[in-house]
N, C-alpha and C positions, 0 to 999 in steps of 0.2 A: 504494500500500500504506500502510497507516493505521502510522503511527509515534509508540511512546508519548511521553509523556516524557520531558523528560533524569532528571527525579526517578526513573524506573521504569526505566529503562536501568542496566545491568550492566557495567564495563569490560569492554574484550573480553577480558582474562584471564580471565574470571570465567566467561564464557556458558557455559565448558563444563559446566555444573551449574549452569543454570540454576532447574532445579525445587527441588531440597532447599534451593538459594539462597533461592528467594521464601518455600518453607515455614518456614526458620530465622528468616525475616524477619517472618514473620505469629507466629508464636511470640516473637518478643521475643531471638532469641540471638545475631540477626546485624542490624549496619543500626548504628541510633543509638543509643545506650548510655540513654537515656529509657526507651525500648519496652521494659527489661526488665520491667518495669510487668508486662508483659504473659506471661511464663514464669510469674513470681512468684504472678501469680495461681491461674493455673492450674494449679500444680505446688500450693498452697496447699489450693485444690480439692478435690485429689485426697487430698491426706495427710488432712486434714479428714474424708473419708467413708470413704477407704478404710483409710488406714495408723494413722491415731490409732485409730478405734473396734477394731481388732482386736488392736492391740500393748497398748493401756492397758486396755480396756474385755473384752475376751479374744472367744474364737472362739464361745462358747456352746456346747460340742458337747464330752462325752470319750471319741466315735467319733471311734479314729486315722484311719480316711480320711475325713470332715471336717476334719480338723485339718490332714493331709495335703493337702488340696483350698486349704485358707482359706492355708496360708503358700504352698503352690506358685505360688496367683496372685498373692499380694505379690511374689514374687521375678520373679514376670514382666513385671511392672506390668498386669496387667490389659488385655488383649486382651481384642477380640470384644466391643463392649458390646450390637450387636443380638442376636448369638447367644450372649449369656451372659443379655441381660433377657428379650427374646418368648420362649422357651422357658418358662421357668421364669415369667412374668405369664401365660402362656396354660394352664399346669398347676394355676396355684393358682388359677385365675378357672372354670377346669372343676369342679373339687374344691368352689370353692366353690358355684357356684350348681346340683349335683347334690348336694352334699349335705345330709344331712336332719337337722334339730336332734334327735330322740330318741334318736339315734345314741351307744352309751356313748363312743365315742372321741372326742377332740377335733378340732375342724379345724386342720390344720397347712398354713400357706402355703409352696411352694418358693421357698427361695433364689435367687439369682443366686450366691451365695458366703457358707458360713454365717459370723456374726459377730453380734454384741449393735451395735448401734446408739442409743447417746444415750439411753437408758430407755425408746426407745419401741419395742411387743410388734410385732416385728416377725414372728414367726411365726403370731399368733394375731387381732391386729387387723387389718382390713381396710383401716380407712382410713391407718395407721401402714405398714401392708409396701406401701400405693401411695405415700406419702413416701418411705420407703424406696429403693423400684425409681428413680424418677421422680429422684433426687439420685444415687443412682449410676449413672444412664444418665449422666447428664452429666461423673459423674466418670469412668466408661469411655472415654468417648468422647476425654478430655483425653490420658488415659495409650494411649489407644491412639494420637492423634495424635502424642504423642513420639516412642511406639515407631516411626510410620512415619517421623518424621523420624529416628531415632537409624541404623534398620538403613540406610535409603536412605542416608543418607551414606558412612556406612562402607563398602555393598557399592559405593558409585556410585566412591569416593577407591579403593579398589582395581582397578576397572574400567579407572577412569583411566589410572592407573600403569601396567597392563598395556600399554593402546592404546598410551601414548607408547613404548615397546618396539618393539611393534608395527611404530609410524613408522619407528625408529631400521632395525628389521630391512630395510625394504622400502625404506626411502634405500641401504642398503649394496646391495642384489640389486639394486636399477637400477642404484646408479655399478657394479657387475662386468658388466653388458652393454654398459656405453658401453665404445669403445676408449681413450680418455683420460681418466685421470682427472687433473682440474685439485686444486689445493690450497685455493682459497676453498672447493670444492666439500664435499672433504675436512673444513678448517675448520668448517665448517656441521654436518656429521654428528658431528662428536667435539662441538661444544658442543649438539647435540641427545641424544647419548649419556649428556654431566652432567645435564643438565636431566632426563634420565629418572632416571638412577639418583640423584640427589636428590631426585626427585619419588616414588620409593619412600623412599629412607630417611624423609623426613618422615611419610609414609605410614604406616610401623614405626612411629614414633614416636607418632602420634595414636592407632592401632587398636591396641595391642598390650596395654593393659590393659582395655577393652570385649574385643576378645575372649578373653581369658581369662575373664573373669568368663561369657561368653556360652557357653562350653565347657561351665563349673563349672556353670551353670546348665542346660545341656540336661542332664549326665549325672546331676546330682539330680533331675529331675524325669522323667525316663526308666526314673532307679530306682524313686520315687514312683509312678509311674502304674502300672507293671509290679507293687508292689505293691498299689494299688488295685484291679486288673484280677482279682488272685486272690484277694482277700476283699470284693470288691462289686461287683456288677454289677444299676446301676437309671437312674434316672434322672438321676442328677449324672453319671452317662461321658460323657455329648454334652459337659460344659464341659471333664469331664476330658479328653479327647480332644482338644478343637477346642487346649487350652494346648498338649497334646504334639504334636501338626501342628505348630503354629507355631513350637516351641522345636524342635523335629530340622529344620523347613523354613528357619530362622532358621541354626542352624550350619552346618548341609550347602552354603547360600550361601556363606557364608563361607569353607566348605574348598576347594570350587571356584573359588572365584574365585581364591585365595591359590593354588593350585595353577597354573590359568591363570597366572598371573603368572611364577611358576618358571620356568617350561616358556617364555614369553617372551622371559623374560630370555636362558634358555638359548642359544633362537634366535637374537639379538645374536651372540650369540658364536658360533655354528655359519657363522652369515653371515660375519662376521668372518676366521676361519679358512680360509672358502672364499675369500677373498678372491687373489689372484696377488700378493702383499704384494712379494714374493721379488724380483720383476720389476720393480718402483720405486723410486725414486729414493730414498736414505739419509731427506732432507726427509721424502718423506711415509712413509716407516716410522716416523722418530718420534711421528706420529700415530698409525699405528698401535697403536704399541704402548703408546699412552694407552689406545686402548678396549679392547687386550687385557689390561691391568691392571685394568678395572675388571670385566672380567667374572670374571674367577680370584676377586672375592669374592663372595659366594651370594646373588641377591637372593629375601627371601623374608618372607612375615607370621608374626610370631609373637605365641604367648600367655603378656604378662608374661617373655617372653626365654626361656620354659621348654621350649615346643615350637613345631613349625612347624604352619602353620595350612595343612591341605593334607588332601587326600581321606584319603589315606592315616591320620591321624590320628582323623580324623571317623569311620573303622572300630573304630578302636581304642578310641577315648571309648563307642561302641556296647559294645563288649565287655564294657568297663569297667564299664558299666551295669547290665547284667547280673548280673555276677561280685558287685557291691554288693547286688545285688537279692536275690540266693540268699544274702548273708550276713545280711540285713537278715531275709529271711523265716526263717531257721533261728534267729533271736538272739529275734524274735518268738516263734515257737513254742513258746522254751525258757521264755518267759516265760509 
């Protein structure tokens, strides 16, 4: 078997996440402190095409859903760069070469995402809106690489946390079918038990302000789109659409998995419980009653400390969506 590297090889602590490993490492964010070179660019990139020309240079448009459409993709970083460009290069390349100069109306190229671009007519020239497309294909394609690195992390570090649970629960269900339990054996399990429940809490600690912001940001654009849907229906809903998939397919991960976790955790301690404690030696009850301390406190992800990151919530934030959307279209209307 062909064996890389030692350059290319991972401690073995490390291999459990392998993949988001190498990809954090071709990005610049993990590895040797040089290669950030390589974020800086591309993050540079992006702000460049996408976020400068729209925040300083503005949206071009004082149709609310363009306006609606151009910040909901800033907030998301720009997904989908095939399915936000070939759509929208293949409508305007129709439009153009069907239509006829004596035409009183102008020809208007589609967007990827409306915005003014650098002074150059990018709705009206031809060779200007294939500069255009052709610079933010590649800026897509940056922010959509983050994105895959950002969520993969997060759901993969949640994943994890859960499995090592997992572990803890099915070391405990074997030692209750052995007839003896030994105390190294014991030993082994309570410092697998830390190892878990530290390996969440660090866990809280990384993800708890990304997912809040990742909540904040499904249920504004869930309000957003819900009002786009009742005052337009053309051909910018395929990008509207493809953003709102990814932003409820984007939380809904997250609540399950955070949910999974709970309910892990849980099972420690149901194992625990089942355990014949009662019938052992003073010695190994004190272990015991290490792992039954740490289960009596909740393990669980939260958003920003504010709430728990769980199905149950991901209902709620839906609701919630909602309830803003009929306030948002009545405060509309009055106006």
């Amino acid at each position: 078997m062909f064996t890389p590297p030692n350059r290319h090889r991972l401690p073995s602590e490390l291999e459990v996440m392998p993949f988001i490993l190498r990809a954090m490492e071709f990005t610049g964010l993990w590895g040797s402190p040089v290669q950030i070179f390589r974020f800086l660019a591309a993050f540079g990139w992006g702000t460049m095409i996408i976020l400068f020309p729209k925040a300083v240079l503005g949206i071009g448009s004082n149709r609310f859903d363009e306006i609606a459409k151009g910040i909901g993709f800033v907030i998301y970083c720009c997904f989908g760069p095939s399915i936000f460009c070939v759509p929208s290069l293949a409508a305007s390349h129709f439009r153009y070469w069907t239509h006829s100069g004596n035409q009183s109306e102008p020809l208007i190229f589609e967007l990827p995402m409306e915005q003014e671009f650098y002074g150059l007519l990018v709705r009206t020239n031809f060779l200007h809106y294939h500069i255009f497309v052709l610079c933010s294909l590649f800026a897509y394609s940056v922010c959509g690489y983050f994105l895959l690195v950002k969520v993969s992390a997060l759901l993969l570090m949640i994943q994890y946390s859960s499995s090592t649970y997992r572990l803890v629960e099915l070391r405990i269900r074997k030692m209750a079918e052995s007839k003896e339990v030994t105390q190294s054996e014991l030993v082994d399990i309570v410092e697998l038990h830390r190892l878990a429940y530290r390996c969440s809490t660090l866990v809280e600690q990384i993800c708890h302000l990304p997912l809040a912001l990742a909540f904040l940001t499904c249920i504004l654009y869930f309000c957003l789109t819900l009002f786009y849907l009742s005052h337009n229906i053309g051909f910018n809903l395929v990008n509207v659409m493809v953003l709102f998939g990814l932003t409820v397919l984007e939380t809904f991960g997250y609540s399950y998995l955070g949910s999974k976790l709970t309910e892990q955790a849980d099972e420690v301690g149901a194992a625990i419980y089942d355990l014949p404690w009662f019938e052992h030696s003073v010695e190994l009850q004190r272990y015991y009653r290490l792992m039954l301390q740490r289960v009596q406190r909740p393990t669980e992800i939260t958003g920003a400390k504010f709430f728990v990151v769980q199905l149950a919530t991901f209902g709620s934030a839906v609701q919630m969506s909602y309830s803003y959307y009929l306030v948002l279209k009545d405060l509309f209307t009055m106006i």
